[in-house]
N, C-alpha and C positions, 0 to 999 in steps of 0.2 A: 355420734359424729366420728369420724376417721380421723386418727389422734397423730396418723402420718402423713396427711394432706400438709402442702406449703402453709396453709393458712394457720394450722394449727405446731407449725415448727418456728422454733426459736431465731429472732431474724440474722443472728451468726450464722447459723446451720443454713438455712438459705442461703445469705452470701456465698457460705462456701461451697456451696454445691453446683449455683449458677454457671461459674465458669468466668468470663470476661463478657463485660456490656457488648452492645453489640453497637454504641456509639466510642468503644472504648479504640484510638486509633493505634494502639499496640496486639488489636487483634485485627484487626486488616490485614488482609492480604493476596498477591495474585497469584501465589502458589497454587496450582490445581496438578489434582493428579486423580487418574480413571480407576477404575474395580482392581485393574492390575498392578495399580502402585505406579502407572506408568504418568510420567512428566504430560501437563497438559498446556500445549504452546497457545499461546495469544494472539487471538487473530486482527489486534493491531498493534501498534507500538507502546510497549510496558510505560513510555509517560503518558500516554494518552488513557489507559488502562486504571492506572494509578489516579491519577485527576478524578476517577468518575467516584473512589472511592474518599475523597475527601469533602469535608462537611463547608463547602465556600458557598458564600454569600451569589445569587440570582446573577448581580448586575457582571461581579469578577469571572463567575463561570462562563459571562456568557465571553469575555473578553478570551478567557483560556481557549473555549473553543472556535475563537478566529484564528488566534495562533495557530492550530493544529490545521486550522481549513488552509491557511494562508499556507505551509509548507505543503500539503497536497497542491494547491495549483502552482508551487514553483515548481514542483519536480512533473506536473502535466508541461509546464511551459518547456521547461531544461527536454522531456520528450522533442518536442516540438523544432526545438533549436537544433537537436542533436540527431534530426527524423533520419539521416544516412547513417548513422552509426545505428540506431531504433532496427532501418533495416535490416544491415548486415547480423545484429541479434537474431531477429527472427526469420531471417535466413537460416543460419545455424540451427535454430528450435527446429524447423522443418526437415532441414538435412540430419536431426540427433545427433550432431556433431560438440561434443561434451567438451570439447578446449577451447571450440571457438564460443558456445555460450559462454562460459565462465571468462574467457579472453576480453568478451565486447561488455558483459557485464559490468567486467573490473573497470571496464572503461568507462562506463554512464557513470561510476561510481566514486570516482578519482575524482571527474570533470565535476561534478556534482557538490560533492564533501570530498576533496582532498588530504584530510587529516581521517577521515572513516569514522565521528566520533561514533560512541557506544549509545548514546542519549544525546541527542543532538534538539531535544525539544526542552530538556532542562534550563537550559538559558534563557529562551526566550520569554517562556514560563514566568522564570522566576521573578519577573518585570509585575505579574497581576497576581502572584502569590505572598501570602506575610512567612515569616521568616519558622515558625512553626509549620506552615504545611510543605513551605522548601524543604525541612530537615521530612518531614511525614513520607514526601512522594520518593527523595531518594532512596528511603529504609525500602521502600516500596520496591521499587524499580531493584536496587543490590540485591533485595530476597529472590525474585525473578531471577535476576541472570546468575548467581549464584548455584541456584536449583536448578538452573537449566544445562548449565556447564557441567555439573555435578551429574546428572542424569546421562549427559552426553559422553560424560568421560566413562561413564560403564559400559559403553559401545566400542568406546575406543579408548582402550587402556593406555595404550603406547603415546599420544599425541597428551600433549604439556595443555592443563586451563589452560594458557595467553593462547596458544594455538584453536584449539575450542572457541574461544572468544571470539578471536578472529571471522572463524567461519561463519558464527553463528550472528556476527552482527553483518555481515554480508548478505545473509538469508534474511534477516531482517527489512534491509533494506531492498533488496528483491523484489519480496512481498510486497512492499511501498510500490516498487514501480511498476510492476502486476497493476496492482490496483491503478493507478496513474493510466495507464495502454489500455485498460479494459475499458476506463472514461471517457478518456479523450479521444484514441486513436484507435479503438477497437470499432467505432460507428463507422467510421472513413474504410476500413477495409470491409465494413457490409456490405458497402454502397459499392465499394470493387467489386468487390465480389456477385455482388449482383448483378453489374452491366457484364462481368465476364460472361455468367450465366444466359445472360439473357441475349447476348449478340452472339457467343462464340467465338471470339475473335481467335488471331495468327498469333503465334507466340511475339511479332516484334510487336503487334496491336496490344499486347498484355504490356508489354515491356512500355509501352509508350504510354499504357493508361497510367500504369504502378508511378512512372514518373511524374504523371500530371497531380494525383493524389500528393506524392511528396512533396513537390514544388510548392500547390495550395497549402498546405502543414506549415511549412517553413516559412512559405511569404506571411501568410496570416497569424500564425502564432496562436492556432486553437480560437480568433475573437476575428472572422473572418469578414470583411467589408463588401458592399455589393461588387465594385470593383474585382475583388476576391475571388466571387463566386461566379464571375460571368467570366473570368478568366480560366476557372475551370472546369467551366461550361464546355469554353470555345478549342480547350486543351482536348476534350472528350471528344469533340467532334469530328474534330483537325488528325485523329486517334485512327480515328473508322472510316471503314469505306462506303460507300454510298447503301449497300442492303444490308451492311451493320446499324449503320445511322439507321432506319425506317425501322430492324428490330427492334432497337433502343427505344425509340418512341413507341410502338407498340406496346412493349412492355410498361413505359411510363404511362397509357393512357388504360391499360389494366390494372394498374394500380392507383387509380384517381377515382 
C-alpha cells in the first residue's frame, strides 16, 4: 500500500495541505488574471458577478436576479427616452470623433446616475440578501475594483486611484449600455438599414426614414402598440417615392 496516499496521511497533514474549502466564502473570488499575470476584466457588473458566487437560497436568487434584469430594462428604457442624444453618440462612433463620444456618453450617464455610483446594484440587493452575504458580496466587489485600479495604475503611473476609478467605472457603465443598444435598438437600425438597402433611397429619403425609426423608439418606449407600428408604417411610406415604395414591397415579399 502507498503510505503517502491521502488515505494513508494523518488527517492534520491533510487539512494542511488542502488549502481553503472550496465552500469556504474567504476564498472566493473575482480576481482573474491570464498566463501573463495580466488583470482579467468582467464581462458584466462585479455585483452581479459576485451574487453568482454566493451560496443563497433557490427562491432569494431568483429575487436577486430580477433586480439585476429590472436595471438592464431601465437603462434599455432611459435609451429609449434619451433616442436624440442615443443618436448623436452614434453619430460620433461613426465620425471617430473621441470628444464627442466621451461628451454624449457623459451625458446618458449623468441623466441616468447623476451621482455615477461605483456599485449601484449593492443597494437594491441588499433588500434579498442576509446581512452575512451583504458583508460577502462587498469583500467581493472591493477585491475587484481594488485589482483592477491596481493593474490600471501600472499603465498609468502618473494618474491618482480616485482618478483610475473614475474612468473605470465610466467603462463600466458603458459596457451596460453597449449591451442595453445591442437589445433594444440595435434590431430598429437592421430593419434601417435594410429598407436603405433595399430601396436605395436620397440622402433626404435616409434622413426622413432615420426620423421615423426615432420617432417610433421614443413614442413607444421599446413596448410598442399597433397604433405604434402602423404609425411607422405610414412614416415609411410617406418617406419613399412611388418605385422606392414597390422596391420596399418586393423586398418584403422576398422575404416572406
Amino acid at each position: 500500500m502507498d503510505t503517502m496516499s491521502p488515505a494513508a496521511a494523518p488527517a492534520s497533514d491533510v487539512d494542511a495541505m488542502a488549502g481553503p474549502k472550496v465552500d469556504d466564502p474567504a476564498s472566493r473570488t473575482l480576481v482573474r488574471t491570464d498566463m501573463q499575470n495580466r488583470f482579467q476584466r468582467l464581462d458584466v457588473r462585479p455585483e452581479e458577478a459576485a451574487l453568482q458566487l454566493l451560496a443563497m437560497d433557490p427562491s432569494r436568487r431568483v429575487k436577486a436576479r430580477e433586480i439585476i434584469l429590472a436595471r438592464a430594462d431601465a437603462l434599455r428604457t432611459h435609451l429609449a427616452i434619451n433616442i436624440d442624444l442615443v443618436k448623436e453618440w452614434t453619430d460620433a462612433q461613426i465620425a471617430k470623433d473621441s470628444a464627442a463620444i466621451q461628451k454624449f456618453a457623459k451625458e446618458l450617464y449623468d441623466r441616468f446616475e447623476p451621482t455615477n455610483p461605483r456599485d449601484p446594484l449593492l443597494a437594491p440587493l441588499a433588500s434579498v440578501l442576509t446581512s452575512d452575504e451583504q458583508t460577502q458580496i462587498k469583500r467581493l466587489v472591493d477585491e475587484y475594483w481594488e485589482a483592477w485600479i491596481a493593474s490600471e495604475q501600472k499603465a498609468s503611473p502618473k494618474s491618482t486611484p480616485e482618478e483610475i476609478a473614475q474612468r473605470l467605472i465610466a467603462r463600466t457603465f458603458n459596457a451596460e449600455v453597449a449591451k442595453a443598444y445591442d437589445s433594444a435598438l440595435r434590431p430598429h437600425k437592421q430593419k434601417l438599414d435594410a429598407i436603405i438597402t433595399a430601396t436605395e433611397p436620397t440622402a433626404d429619403q435616409i434622413a426622413a426614414l432615420r426620423a421615423a425609426f426615432i420617432n417610433y423608439i421614443r413614442a413607444s418606449l421599446l413596448h410598442p402598440t399597433d397604433q405604434d407600428k402602423t404609425a411607422l408604417a405610414t412614416a415609411i411610406y410617406n418617406a419613399l417615392d412611388e418605385p422606392r415604395r414597390i422596391k420596399l414591397v418586393q423586398a418584403s415579399l422576398n422575404s416572406l
